[in-house]
MMTF fields as JSON, N, C-alpha, C and O atoms, coordinates in Angstrom:
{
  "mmtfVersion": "1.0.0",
  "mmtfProducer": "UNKNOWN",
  "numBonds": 455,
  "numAtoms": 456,
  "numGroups": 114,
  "numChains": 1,
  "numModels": 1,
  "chainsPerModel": [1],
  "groupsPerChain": [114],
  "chainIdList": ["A"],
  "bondAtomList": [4, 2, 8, 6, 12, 10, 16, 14, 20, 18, 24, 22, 28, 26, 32, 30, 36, 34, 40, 38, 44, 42, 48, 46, 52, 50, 56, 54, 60, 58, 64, 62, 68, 66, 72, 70, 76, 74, 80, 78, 84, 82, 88, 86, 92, 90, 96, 94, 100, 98, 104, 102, 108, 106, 112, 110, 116, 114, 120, 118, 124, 122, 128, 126, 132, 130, 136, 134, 140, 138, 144, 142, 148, 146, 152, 150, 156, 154, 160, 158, 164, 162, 168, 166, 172, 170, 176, 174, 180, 178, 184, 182, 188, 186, 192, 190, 196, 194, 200, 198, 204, 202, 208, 206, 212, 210, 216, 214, 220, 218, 224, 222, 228, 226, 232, 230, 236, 234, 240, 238, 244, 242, 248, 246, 252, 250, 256, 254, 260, 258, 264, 262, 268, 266, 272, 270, 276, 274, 280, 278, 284, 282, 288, 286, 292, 290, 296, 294, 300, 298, 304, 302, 308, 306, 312, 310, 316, 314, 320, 318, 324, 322, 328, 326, 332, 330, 336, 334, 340, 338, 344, 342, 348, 346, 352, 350, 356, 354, 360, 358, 364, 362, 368, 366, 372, 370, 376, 374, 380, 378, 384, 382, 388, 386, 392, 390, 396, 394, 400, 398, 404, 402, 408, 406, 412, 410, 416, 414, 420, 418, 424, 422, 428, 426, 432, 430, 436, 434, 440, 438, 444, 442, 448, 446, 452, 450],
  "bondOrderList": [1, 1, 1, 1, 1, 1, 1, 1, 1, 1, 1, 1, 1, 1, 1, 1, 1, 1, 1, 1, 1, 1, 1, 1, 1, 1, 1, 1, 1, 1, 1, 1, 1, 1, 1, 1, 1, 1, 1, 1, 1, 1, 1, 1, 1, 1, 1, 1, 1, 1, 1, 1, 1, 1, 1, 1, 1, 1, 1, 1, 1, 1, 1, 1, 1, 1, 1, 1, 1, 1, 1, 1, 1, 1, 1, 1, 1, 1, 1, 1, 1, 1, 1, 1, 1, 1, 1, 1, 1, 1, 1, 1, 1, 1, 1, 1, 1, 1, 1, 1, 1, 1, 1, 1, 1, 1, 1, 1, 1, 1, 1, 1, 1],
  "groupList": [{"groupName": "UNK", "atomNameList": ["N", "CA", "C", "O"], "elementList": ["N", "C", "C", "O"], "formalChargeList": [0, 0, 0, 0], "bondAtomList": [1, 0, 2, 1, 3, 2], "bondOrderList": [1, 1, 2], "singleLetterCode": "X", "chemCompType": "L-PEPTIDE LINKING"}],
  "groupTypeList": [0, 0, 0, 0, 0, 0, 0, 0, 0, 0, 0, 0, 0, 0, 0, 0, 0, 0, 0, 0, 0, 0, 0, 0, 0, 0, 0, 0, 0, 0, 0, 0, 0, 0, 0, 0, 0, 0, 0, 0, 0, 0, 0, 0, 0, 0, 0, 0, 0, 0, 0, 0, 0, 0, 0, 0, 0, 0, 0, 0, 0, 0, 0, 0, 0, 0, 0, 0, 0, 0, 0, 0, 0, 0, 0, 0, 0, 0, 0, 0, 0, 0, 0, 0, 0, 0, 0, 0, 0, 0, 0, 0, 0, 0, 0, 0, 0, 0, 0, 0, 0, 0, 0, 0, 0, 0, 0, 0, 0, 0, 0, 0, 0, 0],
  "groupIdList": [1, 2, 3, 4, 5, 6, 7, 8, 9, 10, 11, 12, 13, 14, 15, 16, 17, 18, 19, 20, 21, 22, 23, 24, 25, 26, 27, 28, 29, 30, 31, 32, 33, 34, 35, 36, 37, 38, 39, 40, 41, 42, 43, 44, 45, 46, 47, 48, 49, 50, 51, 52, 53, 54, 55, 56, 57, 58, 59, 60, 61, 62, 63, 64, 65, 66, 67, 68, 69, 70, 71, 72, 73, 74, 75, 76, 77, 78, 79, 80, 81, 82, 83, 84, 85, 86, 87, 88, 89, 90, 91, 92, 93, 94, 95, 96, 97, 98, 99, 100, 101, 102, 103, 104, 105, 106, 107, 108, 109, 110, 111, 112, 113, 114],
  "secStructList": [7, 2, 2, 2, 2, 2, 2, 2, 2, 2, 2, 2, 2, 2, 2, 2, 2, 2, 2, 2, 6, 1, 7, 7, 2, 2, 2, 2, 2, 2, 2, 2, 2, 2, 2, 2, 2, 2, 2, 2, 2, 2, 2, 2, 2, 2, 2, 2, 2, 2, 2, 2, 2, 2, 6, 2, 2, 2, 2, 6, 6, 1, 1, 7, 2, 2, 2, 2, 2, 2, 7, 1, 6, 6, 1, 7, 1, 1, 2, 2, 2, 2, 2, 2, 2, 2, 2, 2, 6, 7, 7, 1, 2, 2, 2, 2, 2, 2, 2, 6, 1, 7, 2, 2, 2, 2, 2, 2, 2, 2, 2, 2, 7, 7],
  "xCoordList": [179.078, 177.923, 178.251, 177.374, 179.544, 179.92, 179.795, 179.239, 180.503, 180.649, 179.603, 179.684, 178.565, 176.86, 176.534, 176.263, 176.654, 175.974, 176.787, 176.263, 177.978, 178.948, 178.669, 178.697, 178.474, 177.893, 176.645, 176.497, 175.689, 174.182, 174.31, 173.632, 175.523, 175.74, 175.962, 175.393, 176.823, 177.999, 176.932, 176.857, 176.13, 175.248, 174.124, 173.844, 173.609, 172.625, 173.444, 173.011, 174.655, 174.803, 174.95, 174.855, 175.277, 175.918, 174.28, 173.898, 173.622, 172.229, 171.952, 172.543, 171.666, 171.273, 172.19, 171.487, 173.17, 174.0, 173.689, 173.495, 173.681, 173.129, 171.679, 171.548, 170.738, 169.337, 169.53, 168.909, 170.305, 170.505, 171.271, 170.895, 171.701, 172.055, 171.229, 171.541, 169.821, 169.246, 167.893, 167.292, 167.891, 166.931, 165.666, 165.426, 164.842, 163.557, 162.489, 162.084, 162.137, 161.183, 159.98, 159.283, 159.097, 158.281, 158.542, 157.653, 159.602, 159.925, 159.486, 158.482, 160.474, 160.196, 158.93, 158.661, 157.776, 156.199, 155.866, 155.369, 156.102, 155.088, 155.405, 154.534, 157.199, 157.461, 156.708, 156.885, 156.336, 155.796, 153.853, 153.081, 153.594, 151.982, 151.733, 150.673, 152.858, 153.164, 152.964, 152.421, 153.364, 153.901, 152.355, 151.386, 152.284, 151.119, 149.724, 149.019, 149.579, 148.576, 148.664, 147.713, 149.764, 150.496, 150.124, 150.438, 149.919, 149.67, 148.375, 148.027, 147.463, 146.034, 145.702, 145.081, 145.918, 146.122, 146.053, 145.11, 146.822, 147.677, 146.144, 145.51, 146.15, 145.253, 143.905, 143.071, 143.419, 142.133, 142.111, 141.235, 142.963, 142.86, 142.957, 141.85, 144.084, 143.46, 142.179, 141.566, 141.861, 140.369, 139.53, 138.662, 139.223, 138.212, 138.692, 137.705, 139.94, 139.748, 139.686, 139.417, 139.855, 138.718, 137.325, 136.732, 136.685, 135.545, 134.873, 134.097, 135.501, 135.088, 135.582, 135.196, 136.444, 135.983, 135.005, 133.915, 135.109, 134.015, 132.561, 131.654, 132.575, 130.581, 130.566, 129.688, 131.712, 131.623, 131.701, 131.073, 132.071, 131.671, 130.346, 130.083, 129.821, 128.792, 127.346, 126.39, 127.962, 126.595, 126.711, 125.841, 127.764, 127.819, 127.286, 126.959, 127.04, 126.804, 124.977, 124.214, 124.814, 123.203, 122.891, 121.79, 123.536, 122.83, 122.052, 122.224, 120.9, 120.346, 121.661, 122.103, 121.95, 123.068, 122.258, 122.843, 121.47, 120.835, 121.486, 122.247, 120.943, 121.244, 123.016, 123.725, 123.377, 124.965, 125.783, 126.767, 125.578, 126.53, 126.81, 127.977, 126.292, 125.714, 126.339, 126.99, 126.236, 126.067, 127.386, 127.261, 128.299, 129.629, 129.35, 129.641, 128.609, 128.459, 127.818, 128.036, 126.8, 126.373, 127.3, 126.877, 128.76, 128.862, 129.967, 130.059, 130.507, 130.968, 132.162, 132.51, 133.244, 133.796, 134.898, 135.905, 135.252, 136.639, 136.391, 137.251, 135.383, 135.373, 135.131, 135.059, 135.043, 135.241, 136.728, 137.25, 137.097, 138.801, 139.889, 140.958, 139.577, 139.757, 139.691, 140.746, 138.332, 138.278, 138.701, 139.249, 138.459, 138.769, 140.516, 140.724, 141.552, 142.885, 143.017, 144.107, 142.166, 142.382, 142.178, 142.778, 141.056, 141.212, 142.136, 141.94, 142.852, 144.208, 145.164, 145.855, 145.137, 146.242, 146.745, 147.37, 146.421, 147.394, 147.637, 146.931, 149.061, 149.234, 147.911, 147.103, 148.024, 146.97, 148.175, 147.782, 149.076, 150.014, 150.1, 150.31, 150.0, 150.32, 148.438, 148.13, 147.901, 146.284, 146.7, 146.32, 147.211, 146.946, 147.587, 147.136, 148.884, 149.283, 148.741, 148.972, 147.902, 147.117, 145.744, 145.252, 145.563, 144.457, 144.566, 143.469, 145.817, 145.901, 145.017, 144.572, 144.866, 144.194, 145.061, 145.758, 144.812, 145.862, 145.634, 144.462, 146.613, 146.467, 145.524, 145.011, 144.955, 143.668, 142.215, 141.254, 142.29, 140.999, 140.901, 140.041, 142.135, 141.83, 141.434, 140.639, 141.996, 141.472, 139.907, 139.069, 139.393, 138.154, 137.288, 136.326, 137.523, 136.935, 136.228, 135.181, 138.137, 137.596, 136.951, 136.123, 137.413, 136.22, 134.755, 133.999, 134.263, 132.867, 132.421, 131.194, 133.198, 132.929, 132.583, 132.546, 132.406, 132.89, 131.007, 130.55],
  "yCoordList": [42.957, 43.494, 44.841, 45.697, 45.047, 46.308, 47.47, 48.561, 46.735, 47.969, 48.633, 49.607, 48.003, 48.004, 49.16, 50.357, 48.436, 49.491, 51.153, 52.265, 50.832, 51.9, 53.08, 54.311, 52.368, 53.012, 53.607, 54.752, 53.024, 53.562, 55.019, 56.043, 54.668, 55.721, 56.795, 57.815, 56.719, 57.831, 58.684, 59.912, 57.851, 58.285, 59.249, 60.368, 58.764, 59.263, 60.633, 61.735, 60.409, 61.8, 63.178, 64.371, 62.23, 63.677, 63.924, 65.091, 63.164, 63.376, 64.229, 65.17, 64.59, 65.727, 66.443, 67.376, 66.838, 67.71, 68.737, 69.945, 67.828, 68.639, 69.615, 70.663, 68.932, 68.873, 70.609, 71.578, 70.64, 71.518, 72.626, 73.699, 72.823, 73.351, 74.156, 75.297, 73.337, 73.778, 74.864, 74.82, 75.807, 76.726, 75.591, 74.666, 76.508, 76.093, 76.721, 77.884, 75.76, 76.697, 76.71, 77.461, 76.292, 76.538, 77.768, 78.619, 77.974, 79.374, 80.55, 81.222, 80.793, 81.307, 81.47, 82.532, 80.253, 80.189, 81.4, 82.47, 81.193, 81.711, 83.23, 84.092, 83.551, 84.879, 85.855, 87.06, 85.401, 85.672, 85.805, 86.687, 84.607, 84.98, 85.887, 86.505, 86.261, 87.065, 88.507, 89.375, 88.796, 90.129, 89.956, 90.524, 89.261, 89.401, 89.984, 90.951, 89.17, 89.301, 91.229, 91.834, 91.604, 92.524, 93.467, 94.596, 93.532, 94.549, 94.773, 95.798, 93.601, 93.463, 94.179, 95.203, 93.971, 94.865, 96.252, 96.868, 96.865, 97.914, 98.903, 99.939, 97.791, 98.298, 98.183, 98.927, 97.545, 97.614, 99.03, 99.893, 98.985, 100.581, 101.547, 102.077, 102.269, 103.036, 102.851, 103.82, 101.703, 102.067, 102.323, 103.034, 102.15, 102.358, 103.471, 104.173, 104.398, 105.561, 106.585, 107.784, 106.19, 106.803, 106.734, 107.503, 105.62, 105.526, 106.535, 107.4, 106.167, 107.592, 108.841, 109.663, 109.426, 110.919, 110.682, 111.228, 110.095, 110.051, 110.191, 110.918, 109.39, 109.225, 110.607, 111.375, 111.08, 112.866, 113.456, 114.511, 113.346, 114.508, 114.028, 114.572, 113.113, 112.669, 113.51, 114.235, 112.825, 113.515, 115.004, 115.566, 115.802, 117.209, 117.583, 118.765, 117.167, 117.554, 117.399, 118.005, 116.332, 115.845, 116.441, 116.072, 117.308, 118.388, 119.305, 119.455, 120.095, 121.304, 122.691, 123.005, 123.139, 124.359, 125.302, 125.068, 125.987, 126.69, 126.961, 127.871, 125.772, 126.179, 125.449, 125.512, 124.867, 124.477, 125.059, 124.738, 126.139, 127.483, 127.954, 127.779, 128.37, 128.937, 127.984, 128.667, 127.004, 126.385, 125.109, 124.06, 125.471, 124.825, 123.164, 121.991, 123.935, 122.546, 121.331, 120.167, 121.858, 120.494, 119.583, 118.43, 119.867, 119.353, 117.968, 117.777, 117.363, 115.966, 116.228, 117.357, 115.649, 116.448, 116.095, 116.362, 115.802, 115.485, 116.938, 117.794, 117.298, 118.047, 119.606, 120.619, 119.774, 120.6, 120.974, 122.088, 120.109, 120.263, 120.436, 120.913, 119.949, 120.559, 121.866, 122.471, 122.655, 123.835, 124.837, 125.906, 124.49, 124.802, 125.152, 126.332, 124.3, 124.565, 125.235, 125.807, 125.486, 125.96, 127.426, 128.211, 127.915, 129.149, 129.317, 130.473, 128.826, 128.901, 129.612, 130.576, 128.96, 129.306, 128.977, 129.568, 126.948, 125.687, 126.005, 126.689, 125.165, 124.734, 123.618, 123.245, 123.244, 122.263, 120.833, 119.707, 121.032, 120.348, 119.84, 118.639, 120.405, 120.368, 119.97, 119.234, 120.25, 119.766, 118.545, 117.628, 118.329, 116.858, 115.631, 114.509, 116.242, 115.792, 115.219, 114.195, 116.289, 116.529, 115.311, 114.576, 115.804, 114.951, 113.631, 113.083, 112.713, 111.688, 111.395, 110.313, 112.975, 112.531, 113.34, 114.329, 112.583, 113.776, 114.811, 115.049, 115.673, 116.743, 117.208, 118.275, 116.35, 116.563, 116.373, 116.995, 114.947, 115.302, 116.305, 117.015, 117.003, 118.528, 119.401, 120.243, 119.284, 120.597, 120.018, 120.916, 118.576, 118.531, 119.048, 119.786, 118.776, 118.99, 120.575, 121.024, 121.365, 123.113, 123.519, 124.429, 122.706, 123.199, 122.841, 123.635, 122.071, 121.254, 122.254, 122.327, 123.11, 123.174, 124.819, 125.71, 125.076, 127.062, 127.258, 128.305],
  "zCoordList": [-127.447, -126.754, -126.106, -125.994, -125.663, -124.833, -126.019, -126.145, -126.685, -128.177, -128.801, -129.55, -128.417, -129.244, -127.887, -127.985, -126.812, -125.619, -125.665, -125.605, -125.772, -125.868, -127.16, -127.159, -127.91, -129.312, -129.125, -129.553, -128.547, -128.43, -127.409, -127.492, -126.358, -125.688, -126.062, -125.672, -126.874, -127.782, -128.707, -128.666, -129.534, -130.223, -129.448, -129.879, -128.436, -127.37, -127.159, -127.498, -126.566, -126.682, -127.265, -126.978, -128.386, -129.456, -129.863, -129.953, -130.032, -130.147, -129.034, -129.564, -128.232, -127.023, -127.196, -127.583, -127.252, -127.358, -128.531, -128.4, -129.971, -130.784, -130.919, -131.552, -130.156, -129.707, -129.026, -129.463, -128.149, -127.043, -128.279, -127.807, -128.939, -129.81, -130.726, -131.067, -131.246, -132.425, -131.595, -130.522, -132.851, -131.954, -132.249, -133.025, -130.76, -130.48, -131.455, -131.436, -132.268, -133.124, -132.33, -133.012, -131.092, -130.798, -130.22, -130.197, -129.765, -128.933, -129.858, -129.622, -131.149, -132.243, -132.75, -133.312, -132.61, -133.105, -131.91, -132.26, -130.871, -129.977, -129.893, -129.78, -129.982, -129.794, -131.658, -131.839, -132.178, -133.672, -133.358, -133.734, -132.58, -132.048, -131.227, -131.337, -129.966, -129.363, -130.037, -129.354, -131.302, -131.792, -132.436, -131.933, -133.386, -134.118, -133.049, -133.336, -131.862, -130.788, -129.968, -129.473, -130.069, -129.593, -131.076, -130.698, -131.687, -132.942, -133.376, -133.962, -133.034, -133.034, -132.044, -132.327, -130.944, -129.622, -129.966, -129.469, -130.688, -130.663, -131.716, -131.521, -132.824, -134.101, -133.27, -133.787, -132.217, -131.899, -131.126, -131.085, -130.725, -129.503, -130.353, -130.458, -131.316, -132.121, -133.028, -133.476, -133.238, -134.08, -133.04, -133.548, -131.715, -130.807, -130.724, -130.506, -130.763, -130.136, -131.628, -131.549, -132.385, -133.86, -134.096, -134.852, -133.313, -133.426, -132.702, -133.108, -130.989, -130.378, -130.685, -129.854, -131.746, -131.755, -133.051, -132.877, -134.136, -134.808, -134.242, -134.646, -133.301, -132.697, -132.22, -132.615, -131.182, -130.644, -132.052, -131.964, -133.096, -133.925, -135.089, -136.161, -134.596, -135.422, -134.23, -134.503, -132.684, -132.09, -131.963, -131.298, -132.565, -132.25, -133.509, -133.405, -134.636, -135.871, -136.206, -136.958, -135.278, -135.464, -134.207, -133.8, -133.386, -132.341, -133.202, -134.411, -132.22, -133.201, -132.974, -131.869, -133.881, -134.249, -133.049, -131.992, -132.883, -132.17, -131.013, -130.682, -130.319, -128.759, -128.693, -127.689, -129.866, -129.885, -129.711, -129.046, -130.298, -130.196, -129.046, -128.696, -128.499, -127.443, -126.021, -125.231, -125.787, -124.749, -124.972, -125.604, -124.432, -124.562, -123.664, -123.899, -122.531, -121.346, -121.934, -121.598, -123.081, -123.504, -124.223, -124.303, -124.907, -125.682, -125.004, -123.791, -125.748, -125.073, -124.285, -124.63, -123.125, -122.258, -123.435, -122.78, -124.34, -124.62, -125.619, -125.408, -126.619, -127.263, -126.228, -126.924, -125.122, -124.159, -123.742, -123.692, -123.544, -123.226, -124.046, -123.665, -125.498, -126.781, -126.92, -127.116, -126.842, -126.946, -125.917, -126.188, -124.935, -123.471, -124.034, -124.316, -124.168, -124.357, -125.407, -125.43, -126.604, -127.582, -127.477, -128.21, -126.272, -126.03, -124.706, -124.331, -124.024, -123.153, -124.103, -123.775, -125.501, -126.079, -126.818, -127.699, -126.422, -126.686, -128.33, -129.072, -128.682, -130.164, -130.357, -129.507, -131.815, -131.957, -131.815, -131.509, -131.989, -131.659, -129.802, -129.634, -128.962, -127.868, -127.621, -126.683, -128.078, -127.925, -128.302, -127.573, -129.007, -129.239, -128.59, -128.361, -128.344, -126.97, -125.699, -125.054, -125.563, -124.174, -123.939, -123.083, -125.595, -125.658, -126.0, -126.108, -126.273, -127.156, -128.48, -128.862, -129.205, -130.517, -131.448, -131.221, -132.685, -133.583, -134.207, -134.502, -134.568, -134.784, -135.512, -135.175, -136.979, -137.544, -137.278, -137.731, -136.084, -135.193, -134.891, -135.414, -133.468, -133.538, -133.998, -133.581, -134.998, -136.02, -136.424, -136.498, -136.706, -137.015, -135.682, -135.899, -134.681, -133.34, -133.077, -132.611, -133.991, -133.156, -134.553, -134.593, -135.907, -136.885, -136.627, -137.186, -136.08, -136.118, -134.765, -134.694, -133.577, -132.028, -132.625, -131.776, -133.668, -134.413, -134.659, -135.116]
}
């Protein structure tokens, strides 16, 4: 009877021991939903911030040309500060910087702002 209890012991342990050993795959599941959740994240914020210069160069394009030209104040403040640095001086490089958009928005921005 001791030998049976003694045995169940022995076993019990190397059993936890090994246990304590093996990676946690839930850990692993979650640090993987983690990243995946974290990249969706990442891809939603640049598409919202494509969308908005798209809509600013969609409502600057369906403005009337007329009084567009002409009148800088009407136009949207991000496509203001764009141009605004572009006559400072700025690179379109360093505009884009400034602006967190890239370098070919820029350039669509001061082509569409002409």
């Amino acid at each position: 009877m001791t030998i049976v209890v003694i045995s169940l012991l022995s076993v019990a342990v190397v059993l936890i021991i090994i246990s304590l050993f093996l990676n946690d795959r839930y850990a692993e599941l979650e640090k993987q939903i983690e990243q995946v959740s974290i990249s969706a994240m990442q891809d939603t914020y640049q598409l919202n911030k494509k969308i908005k210069v798209l809509e600013e160069e969609l409502l600057t394009e369906n403005l009337p040309t007329s009084n567009e030209t002409s009148n800088v104040e009407k136009k949207p403040l991000l496509i203001q500060k764009v141009v605004h640095l572009n006559l400072q001086g700025y690179s379109i490089e360093d505009i884009a910087q400034r602006t967190d958009l890239s370098p070919n928005d820029v350039q669509a921005i001061l082509k569409n702002s002409k």
